[in-house]
C-alpha positions as CSV (number, residue, x, y, z in Angstrom):
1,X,0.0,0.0,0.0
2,X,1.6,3.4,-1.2
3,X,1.7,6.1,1.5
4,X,-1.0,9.0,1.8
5,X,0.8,12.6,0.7
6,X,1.3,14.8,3.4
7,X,-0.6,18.0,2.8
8,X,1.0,21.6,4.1
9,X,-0.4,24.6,4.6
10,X,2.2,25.9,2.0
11,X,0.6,23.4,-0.4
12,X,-2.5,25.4,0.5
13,X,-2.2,28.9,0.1
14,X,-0.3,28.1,-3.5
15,X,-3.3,26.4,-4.6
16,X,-5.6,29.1,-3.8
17,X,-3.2,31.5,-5.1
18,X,-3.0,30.0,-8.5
19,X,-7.0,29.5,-8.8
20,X,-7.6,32.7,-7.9
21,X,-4.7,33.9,-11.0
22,X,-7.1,31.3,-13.2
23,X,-10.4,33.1,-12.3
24,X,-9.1,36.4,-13.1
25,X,-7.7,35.7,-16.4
26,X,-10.7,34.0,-17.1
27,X,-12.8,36.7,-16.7
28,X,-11.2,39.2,-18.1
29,X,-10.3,37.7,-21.2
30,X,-14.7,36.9,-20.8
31,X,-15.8,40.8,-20.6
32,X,-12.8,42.3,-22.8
33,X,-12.8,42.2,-26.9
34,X,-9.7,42.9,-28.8
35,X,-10.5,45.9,-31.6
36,X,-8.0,47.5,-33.8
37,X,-6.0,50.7,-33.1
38,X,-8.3,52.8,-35.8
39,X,-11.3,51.7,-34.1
40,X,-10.7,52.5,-30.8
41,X,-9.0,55.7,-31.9
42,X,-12.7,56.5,-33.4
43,X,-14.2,55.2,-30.2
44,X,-11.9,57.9,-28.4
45,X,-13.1,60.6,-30.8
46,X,-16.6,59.9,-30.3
47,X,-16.7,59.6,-26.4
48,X,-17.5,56.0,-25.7
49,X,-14.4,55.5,-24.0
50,X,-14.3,56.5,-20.4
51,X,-10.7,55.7,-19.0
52,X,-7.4,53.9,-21.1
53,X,-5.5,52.0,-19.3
54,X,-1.9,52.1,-21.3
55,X,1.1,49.4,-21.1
56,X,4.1,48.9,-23.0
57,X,2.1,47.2,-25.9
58,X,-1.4,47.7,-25.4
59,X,-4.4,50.1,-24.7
60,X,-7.4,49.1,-22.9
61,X,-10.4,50.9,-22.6
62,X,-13.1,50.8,-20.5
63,X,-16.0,51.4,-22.6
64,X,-19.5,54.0,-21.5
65,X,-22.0,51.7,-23.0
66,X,-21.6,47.8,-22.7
67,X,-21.5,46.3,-26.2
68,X,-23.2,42.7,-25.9
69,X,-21.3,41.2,-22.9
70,X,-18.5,43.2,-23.4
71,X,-17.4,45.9,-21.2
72,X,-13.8,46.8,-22.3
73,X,-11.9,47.0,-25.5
74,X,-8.6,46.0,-25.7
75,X,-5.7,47.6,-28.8
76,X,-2.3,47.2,-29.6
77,X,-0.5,50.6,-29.6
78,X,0.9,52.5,-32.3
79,X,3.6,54.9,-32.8
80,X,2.0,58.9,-33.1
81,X,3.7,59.4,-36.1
82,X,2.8,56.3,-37.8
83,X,-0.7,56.7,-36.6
84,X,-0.8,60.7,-38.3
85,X,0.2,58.8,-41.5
86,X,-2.3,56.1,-41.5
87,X,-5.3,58.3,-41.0
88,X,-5.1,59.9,-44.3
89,X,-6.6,56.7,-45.7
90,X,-10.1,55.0,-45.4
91,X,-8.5,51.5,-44.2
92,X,-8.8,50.2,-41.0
93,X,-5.5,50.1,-39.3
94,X,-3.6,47.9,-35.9
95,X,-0.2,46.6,-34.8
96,X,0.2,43.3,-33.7
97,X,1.7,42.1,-30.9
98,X,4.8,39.3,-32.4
99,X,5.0,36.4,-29.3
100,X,8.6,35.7,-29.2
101,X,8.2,34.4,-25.4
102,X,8.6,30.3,-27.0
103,X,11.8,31.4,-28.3
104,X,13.2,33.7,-25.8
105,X,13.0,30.8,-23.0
106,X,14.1,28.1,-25.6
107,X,17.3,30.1,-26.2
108,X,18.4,29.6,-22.6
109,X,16.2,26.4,-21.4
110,X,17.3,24.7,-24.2
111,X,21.1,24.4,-24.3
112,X,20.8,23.8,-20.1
113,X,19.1,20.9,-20.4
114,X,21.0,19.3,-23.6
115,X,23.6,20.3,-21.2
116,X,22.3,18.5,-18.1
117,X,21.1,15.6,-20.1
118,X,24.2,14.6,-21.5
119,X,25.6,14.9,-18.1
120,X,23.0,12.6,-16.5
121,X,23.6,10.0,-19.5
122,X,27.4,10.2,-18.8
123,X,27.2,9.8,-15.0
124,X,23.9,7.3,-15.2
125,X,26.3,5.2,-17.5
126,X,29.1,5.4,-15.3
127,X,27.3,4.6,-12.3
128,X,25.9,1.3,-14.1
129,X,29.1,0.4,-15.3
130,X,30.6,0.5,-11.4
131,X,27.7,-0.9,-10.4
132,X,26.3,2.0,-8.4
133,X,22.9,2.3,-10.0
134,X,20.6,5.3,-9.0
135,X,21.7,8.3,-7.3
136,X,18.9,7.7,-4.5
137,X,20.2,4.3,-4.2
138,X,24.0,4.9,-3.8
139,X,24.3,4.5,-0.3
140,X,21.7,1.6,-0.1
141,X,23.5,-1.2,0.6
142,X,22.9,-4.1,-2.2
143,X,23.1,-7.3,0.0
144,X,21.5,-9.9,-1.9
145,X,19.0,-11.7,0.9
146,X,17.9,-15.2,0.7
147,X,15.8,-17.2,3.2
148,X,15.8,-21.2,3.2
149,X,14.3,-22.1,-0.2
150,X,16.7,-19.9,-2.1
151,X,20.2,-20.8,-2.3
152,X,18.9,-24.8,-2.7
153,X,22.7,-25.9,-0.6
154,X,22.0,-27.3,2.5
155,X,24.9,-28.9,5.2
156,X,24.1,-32.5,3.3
157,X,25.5,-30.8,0.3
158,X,29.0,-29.9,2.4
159,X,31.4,-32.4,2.6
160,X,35.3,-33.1,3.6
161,X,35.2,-30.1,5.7
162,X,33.5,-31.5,9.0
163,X,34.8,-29.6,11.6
164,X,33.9,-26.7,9.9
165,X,30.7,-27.8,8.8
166,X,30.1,-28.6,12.9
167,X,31.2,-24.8,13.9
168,X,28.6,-23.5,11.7
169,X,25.8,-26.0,13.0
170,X,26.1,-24.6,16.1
171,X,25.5,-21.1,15.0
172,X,22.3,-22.3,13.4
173,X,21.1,-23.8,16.1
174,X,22.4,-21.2,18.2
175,X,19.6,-19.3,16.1
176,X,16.9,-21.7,16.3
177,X,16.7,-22.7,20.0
178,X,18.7,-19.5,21.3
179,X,16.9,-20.5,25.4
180,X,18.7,-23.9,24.9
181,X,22.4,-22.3,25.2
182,X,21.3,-19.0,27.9
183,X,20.4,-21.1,30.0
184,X,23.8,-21.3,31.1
185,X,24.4,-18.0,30.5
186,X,26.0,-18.4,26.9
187,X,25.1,-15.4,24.7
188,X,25.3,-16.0,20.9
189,X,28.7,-15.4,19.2
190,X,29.3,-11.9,17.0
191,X,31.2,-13.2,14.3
192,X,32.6,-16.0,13.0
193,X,35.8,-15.9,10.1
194,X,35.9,-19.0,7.5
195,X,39.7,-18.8,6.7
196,X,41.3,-21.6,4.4
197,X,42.7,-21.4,0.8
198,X,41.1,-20.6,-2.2
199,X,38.8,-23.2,-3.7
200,X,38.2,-25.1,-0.1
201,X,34.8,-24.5,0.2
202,X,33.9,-21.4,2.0
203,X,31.4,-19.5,0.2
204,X,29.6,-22.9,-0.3
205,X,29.7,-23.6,3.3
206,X,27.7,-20.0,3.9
207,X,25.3,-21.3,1.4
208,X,24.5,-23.9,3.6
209,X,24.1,-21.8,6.2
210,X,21.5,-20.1,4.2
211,X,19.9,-22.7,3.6
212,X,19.7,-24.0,7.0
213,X,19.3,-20.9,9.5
214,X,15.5,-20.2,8.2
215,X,16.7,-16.8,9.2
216,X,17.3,-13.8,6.5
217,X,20.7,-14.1,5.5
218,X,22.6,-11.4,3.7
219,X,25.0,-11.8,1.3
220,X,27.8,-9.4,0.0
221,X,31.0,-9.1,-1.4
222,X,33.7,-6.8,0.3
223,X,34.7,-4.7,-2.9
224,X,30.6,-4.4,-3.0
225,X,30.8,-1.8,-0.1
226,X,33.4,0.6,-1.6
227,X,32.7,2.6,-4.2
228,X,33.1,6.0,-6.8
229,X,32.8,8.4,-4.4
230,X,33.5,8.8,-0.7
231,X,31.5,7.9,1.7
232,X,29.5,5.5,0.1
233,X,31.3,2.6,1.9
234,X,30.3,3.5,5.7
235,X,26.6,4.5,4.6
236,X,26.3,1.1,2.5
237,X,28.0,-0.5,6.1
238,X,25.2,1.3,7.9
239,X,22.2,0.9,5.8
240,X,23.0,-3.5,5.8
241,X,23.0,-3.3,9.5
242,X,20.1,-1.3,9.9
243,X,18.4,-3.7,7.3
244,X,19.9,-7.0,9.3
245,X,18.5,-5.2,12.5
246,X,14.9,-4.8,11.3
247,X,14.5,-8.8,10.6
248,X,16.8,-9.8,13.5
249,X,17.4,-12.8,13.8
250,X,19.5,-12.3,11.1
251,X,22.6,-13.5,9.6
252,X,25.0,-11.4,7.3
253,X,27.9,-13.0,5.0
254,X,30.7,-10.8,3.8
255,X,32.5,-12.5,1.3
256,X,36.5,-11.9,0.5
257,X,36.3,-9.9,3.7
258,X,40.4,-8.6,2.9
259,X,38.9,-6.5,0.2
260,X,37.3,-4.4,2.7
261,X,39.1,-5.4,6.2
262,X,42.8,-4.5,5.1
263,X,44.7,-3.6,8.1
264,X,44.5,0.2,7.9
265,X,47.6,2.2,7.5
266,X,48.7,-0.1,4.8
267,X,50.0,1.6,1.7
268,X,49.7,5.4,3.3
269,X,50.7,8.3,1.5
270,X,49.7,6.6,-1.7
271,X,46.4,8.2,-2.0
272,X,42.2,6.7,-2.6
273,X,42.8,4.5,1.0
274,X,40.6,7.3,3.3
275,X,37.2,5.6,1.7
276,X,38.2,2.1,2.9
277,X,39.7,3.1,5.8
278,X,36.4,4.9,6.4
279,X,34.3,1.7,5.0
280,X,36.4,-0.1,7.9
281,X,36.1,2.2,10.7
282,X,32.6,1.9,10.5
283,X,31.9,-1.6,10.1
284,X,34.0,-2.1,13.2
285,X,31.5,0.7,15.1
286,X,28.7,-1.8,13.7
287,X,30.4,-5.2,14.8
288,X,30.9,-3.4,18.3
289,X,28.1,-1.3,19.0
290,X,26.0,-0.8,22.4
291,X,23.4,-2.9,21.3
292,X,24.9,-6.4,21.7
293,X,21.4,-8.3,21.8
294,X,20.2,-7.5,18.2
295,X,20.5,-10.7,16.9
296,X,22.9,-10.2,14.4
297,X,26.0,-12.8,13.5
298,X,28.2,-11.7,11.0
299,X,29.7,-14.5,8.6
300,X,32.9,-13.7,7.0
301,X,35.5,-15.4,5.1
302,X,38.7,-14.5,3.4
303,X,42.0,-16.5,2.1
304,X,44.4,-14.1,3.2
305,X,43.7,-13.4,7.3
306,X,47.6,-12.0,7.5
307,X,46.3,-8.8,6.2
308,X,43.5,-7.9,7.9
309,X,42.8,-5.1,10.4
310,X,44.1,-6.8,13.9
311,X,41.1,-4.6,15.3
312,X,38.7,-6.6,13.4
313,X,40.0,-9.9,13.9
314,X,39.9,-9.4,18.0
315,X,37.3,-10.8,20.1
316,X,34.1,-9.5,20.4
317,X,34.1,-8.9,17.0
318,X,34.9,-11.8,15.3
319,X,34.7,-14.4,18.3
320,X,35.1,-17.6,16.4
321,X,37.9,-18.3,13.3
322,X,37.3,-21.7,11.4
323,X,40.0,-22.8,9.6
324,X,38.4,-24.3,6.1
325,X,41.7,-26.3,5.2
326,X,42.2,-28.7,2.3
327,X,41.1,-32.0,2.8
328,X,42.5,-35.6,3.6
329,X,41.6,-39.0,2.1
330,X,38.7,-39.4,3.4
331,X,37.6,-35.7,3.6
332,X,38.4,-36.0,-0.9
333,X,36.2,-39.3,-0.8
334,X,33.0,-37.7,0.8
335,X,33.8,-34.4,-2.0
336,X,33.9,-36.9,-4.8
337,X,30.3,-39.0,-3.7
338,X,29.0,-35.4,-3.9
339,X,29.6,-34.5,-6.9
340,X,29.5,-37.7,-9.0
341,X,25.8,-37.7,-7.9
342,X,24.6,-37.3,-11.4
343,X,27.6,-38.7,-13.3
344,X,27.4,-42.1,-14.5
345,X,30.1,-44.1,-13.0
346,X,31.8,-47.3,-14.2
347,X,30.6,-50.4,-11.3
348,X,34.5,-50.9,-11.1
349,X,35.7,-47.7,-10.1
350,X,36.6,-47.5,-6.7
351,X,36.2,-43.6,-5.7
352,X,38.4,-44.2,-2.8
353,X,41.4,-44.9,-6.1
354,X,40.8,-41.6,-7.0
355,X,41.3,-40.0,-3.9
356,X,44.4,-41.5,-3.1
357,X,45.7,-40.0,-6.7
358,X,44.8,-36.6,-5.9
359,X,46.2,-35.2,-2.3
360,X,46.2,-31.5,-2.3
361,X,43.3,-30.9,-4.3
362,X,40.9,-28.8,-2.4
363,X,36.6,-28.5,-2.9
364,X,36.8,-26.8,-6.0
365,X,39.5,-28.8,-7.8
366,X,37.8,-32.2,-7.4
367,X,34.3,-30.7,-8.7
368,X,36.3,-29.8,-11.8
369,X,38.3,-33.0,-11.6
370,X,35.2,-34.8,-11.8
371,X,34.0,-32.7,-14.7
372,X,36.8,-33.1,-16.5
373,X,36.9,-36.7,-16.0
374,X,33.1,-36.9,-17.1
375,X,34.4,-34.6,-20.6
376,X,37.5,-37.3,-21.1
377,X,34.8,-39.9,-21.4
378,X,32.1,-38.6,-23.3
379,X,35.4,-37.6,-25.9
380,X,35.6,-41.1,-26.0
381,X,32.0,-42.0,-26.7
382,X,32.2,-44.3,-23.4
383,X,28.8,-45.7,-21.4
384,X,30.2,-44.5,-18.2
385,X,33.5,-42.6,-16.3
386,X,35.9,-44.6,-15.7
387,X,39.6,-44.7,-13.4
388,X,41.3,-43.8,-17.0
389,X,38.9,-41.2,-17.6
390,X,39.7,-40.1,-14.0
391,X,43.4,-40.6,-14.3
392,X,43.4,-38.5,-17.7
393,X,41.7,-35.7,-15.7
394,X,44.5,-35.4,-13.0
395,X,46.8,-34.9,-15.9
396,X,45.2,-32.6,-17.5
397,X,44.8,-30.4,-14.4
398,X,48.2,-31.3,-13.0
399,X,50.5,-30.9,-16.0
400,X,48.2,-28.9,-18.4
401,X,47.0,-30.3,-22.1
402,X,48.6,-32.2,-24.4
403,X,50.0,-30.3,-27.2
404,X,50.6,-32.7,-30.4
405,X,51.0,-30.0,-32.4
406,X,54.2,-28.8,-31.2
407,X,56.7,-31.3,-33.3
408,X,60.4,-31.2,-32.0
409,X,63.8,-31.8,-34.4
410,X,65.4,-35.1,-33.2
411,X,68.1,-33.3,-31.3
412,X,65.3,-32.0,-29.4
413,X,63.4,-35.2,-28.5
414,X,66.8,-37.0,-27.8
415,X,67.3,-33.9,-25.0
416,X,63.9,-34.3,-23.6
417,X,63.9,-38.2,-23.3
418,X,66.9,-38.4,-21.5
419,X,65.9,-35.8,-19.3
420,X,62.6,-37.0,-18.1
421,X,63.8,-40.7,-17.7
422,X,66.4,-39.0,-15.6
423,X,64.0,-37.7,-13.1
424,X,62.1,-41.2,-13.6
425,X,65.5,-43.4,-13.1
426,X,66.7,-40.7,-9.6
427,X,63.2,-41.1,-8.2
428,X,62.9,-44.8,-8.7
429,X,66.6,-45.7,-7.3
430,X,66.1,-43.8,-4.1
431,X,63.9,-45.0,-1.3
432,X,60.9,-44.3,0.2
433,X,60.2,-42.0,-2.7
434,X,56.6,-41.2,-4.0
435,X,55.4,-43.3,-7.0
436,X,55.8,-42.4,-10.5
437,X,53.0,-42.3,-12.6
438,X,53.4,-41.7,-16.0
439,X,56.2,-40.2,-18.0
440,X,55.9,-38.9,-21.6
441,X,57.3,-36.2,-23.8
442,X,54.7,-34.9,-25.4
443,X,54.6,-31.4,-24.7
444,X,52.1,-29.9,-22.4
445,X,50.8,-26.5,-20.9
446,X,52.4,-23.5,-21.9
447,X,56.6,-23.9,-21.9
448,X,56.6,-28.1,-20.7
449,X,58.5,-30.3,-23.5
450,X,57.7,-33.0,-21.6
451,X,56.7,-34.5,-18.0
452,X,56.6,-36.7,-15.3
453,X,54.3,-37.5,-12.4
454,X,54.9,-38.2,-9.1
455,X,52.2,-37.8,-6.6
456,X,52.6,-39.3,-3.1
457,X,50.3,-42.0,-2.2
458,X,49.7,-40.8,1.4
459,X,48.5,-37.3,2.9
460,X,52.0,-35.7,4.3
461,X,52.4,-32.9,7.1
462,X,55.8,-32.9,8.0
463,X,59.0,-33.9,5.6
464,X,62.0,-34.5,7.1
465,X,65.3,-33.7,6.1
466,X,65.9,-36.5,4.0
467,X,62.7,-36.4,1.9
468,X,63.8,-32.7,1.4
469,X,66.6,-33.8,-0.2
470,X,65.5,-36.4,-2.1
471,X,63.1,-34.2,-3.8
472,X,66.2,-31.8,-4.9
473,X,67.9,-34.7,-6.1
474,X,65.0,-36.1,-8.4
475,X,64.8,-32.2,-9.4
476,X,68.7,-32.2,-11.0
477,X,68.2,-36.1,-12.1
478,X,66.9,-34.1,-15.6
479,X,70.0,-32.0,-16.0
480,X,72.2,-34.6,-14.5
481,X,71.0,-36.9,-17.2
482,X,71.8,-34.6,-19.8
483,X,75.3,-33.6,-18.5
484,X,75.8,-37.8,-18.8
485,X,74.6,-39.4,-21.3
486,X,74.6,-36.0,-24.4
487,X,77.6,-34.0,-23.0
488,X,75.6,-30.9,-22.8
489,X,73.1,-28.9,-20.7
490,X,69.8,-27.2,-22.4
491,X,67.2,-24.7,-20.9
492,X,64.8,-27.4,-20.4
493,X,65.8,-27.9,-16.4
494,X,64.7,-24.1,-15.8
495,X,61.9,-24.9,-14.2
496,X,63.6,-27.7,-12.2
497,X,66.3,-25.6,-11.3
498,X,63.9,-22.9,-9.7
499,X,61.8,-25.2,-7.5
500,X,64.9,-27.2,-6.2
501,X,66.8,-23.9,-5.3
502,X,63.3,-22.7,-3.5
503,X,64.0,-25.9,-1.2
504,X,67.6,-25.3,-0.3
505,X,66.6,-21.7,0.5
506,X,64.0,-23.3,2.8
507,X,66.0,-25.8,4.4
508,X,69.1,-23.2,5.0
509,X,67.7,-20.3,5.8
510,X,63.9,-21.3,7.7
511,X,64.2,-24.8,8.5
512,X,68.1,-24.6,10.2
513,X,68.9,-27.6,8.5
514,X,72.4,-27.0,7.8
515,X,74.9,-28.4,10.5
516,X,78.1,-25.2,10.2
517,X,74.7,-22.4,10.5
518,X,72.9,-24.6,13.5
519,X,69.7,-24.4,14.5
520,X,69.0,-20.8,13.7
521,X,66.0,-19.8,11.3
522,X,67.3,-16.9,9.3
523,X,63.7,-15.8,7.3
524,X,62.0,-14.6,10.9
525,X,60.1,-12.0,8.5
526,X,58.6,-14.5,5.9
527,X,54.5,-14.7,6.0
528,X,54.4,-12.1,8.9
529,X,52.6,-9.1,8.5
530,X,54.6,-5.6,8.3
531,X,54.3,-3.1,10.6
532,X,50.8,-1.0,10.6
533,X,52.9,2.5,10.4
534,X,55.0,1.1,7.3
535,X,53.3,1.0,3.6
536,X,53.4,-2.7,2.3
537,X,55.7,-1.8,-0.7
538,X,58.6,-0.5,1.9
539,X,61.2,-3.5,1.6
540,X,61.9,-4.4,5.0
541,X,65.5,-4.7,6.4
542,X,67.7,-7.6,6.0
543,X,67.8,-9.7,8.6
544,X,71.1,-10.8,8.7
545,X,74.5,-9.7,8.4
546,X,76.8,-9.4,5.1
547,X,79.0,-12.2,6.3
548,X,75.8,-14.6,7.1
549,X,74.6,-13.8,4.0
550,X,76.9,-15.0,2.2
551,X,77.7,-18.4,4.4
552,X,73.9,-18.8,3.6
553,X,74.4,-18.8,0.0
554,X,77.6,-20.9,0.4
555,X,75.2,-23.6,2.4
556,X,72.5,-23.3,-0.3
557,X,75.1,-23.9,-3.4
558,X,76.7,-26.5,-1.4
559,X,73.6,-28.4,-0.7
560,X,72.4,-28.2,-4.6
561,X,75.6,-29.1,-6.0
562,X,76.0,-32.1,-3.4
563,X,72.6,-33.7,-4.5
564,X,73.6,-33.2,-8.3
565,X,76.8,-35.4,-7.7
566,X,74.4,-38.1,-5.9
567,X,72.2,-37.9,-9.0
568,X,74.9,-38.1,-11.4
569,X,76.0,-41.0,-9.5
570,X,72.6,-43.1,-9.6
571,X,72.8,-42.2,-13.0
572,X,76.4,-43.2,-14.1
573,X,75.5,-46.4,-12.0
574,X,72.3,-47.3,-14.4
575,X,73.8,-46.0,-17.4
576,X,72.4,-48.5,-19.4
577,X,68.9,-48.9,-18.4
578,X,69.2,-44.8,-18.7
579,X,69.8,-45.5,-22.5
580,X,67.0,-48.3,-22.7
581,X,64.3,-46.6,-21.1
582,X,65.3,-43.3,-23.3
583,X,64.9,-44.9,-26.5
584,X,61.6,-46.7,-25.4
585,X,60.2,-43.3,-24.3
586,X,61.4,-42.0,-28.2
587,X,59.4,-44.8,-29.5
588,X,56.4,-44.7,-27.5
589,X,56.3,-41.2,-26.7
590,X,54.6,-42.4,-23.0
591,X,55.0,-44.7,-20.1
592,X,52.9,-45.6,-17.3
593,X,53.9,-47.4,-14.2
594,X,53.8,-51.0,-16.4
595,X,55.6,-50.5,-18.7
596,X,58.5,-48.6,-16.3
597,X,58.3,-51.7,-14.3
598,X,59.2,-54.0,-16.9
599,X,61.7,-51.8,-18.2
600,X,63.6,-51.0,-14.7
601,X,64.0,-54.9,-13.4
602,X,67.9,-54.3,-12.9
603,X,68.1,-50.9,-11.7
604,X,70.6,-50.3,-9.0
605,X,69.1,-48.5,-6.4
606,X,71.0,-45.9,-4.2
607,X,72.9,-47.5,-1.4
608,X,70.8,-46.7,2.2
């Protein structure tokens, strides 16, 4: 139902001012006929004229005798002179009056609002393009709201994250049967942070919530809040509050919370930072306010918590942080019977093979996995999805597509043979070392020639120095190979090169892994936050001293070169199952774990 208009007394007295103005024209323009100048000079001359009333353009006269209904007459002036002129001949004559008003106020109405509409189309078209919308609506905040039936993701939907998952089931039913928990004297929590790495489920876990609470539940993005011009942020801040407020209980879900919550001070002096800073300020006034029995949880979540506000992260405003983390074995098992749900699986597939292939793939990556595998198999015209279909898919996300199309010269297929059964060979001789799965030179992604992969068959959370090591040495088994068997080095161990240098840097300088430096972690700064007074692009200070420095560098050459040697000497050990499994791999292009079997009977493996 639309409001009733309020009536003033203003209102009023204009619209009896402007009837009145009505009437009166009306009733003059009723008792007053309009007669030309001649006439009503002869009128003048005659005596029926009683009083002239004279303007700048006319004459009115009041006449002695009514005509009809008519009581005035009414004549556009002339000048004398003409007048003198025009009474020499028998001819009626009048001036008339030329109404220029229409153009007059076009000449200046006109231009101001071609002017004023092209700036409204510009700014209107601006607006929509940053998403602002209406200039009524600019500080309205644009929280999308959805109540049980709408997002269609309920907890059942959730899996591989159950801790998680259990945090927010109590803050639903913390909403549902809030007597339950005070009568202990428990009071519902403020806020509660999802923090985890991309792709791990977050977002879909505040779906669920959603779809569970059967409260309202707002949902916004943190880049949503700031906007063109300053000051939007804090009233956009304000007006979701008051909104959450009105329908407490209520539950509101900023998503990518960094984008708004970034700790303040950060990158000062660079300019544009006040409106966030602002945006922040106030939703920290709303996440602590006086009023701490609204109703209201806030639901955040955000991949990078090292660089939020640490006045936002204390408690009372964000009581509870959940750590959304990647998931194990059996966490990836319950993923994968989610979303093969409406894929047609092969009877022999065991799901639980697939997740043992794929540690470190989070939510995100096995919903695509499973996609993919489903696109491998309809390629193939197949009834169902199968563990090739599956194993094709890790592939392609792992090492990137197959490109056939990119034909080598035999030099360069000789170089990349011996260097991928050099890896192969290096991680096969030493033990304890994670499986190898495949090994092929046809080139894939964007700069691979060729590739092998090794996943491990078991969830790891510690690696000890050994397994450190071991991975350097099956880095430089390529190069190594190379250096053996062709007497040269190429670019192709670039990449190699990079990742086993990242290592040794880890292992020197924050692991203390090297015996001459001891136990001393020189990389104290790495993943900590800088200082709130200090812009993020200041480098900070070394942490160490020249002559550390370059006994750090000294440890991490030594360490690289001395697993190089203990490749080259696996290597020069299986020189001739090196040359074999080369010239197999130029033949066949790709080997799986078979056909590396069979081909590696008599390898020599590195002496414990």
């Amino acid at each position: 139902m639309s409001p009733r208009p309020v009536w003033t007394l203003a209102y009023a007295l204009l619209a009896t001012l402007l009837l009145l103005w009505v009437q009166s024209l009306l009733q003059g323009s009723a008792t007053t006929e309009t007669v030309p100048y001649s006439q009503f000079e002869q009128a003048l001359a005659d005596g029926r004229i009683t009083e002239v009333a004279i303007s700048d353009q006319t004459l009115i006269g009041q006449l002695k005798e009514p005509i009809g209904n008519k009581t005035r007459w009414l004549a556009v002036r002339v000048e004398p002179e003409l007048a003198e002129r025009l009474q020499a001949y028998p001819v009626p004559y009048s001036r008339v009056i030329e109404s220029t008003w229409l153009r007059d106020v076009a000449s200046w109405i006109l231009p101001s609002l071609v002017f004023f509409g092209l700036w409204f189309f510009l700014i209107r078209r601006m607006l929509g393009q940053q998403g602002a919308g209406s200039f009524l609506n600019i500080g309205k905040s644009r929280a999308k709201v959805y109540v049980m039936r709408d997002t269609g993701v309920n907890f059942a939907d959730v899996a591989g994250v159950d801790e998680a998952k259990q945090e927010l089931m109590e803050v639903v039913d913390f909403l549902k049967h809030p007597e339950d928990y005070g009568r202990l004297g428990a009071h519902t929590p403020k806020g509660v942070l999802l923090v985890g790495p991309p792709g791990t489920g977050k977002t879909l876990l505040a779906k669920a919530v959603a779809g569970e609470a059967g409260v309202p539940f707002f949902s916004m993005s943190g880049s949503e809040f700031v906007e063109l011009f300053v000051g939007v942020g804090a009233a956009r801040v304000r007006d979701l509050f008051e909104q959450a407020r009105q329908t407490a209980p209520a539950i509101i879900f900023i998503d990518e919370l960094d984008a708004l919550g970034r700790a303040r001070g950060a990158f000062a002096g660079l300019g544009g930072h006040d409106e966030k800073e602002q945006t922040l300020n106030q939703l920290l006034a709303e996440m602590d306010g006086f009023d701490t029995g609204s109703g209201v949880i806030i639901l955040a979540a955000t991949n990078r918590p090292e660089i939020l506000d640490p006045a936002l992260l204390r408690a009372g405003r964000f009581d509870r942080q959940v750590l959304v983390d990647k998931p194990d074995k059996k966490g990836r098992l319950d993923i994968l019977n989610v979303h093969v749900r409406k894929v047609s699986l092969d009877p022999k597939l065991s799901l639980s093979e697939v997740a043992a292939i794929t540690p470190g793939f989070t939510g995100a990556d096995l919903a695509n996995l499973v996609n993919e595998a489903a696109i491998v198999a309809t390629r193939r015209h197949a009834d169902s999805v199968g563990l090739a279909d599956f194993t094709a898919a890790v592939e392609r996300i792992v090492a990137g597509l197959e490109k056939r199309n990119r034909v080598l010269n035999p030099q360069e297929r000789l170089t990349v043979a011996h260097h991928e059964m050099g890896h192969v060979l290096v991680a096969l001789a030493l033990p304890d070392g994670d499986t190898v799965h495949k090994v092929s030179i046809v080139a894939r992604g964007i700069g691979s020639l060729g590739c092998t992969i090794q996943r491990p068959t078991e969830d790891r959370y510690l690696m000890t120095q050994a397994e450190l090591e071991r991975k350097i040495c099956v880095l430089l088994g390529g190069r190594a190979a190379e250096k053996l068997m062709l007497g040269h080095i190429s670019t192709g161990a670039a990449d190699d090169l990079a990742k086993a240098t990242q290592i040794a840097r880890e292992m020197v300088m924050r692991y203390g892994m090297d015996e001459a430096l001891g136990c001393v972690s020189h990389d104290s700064q790495r993943g900590a936050p800088l200082p709130l007074n200090e812009p993020f692009l200041t480098p900070a200070p070394e942490p160490v001293s020249e002559a550390t420095q370059q006994k750090l560098d000294a440890a991490i050459a030594a360490l690289l070169a001395h697993n190089l040697q203990r490749a080259t000497r696996i290597l020069q050990a299986n020189r001739h199952v090196l040359e074999r499994c080369s010239q197999e791999l130029l033949q066949l292009e790709t080997l799986d774990t078979q056909a590396l079997k069979q081909l590696t009977g008599d390898l020599v493996p590195e002496p414990a």
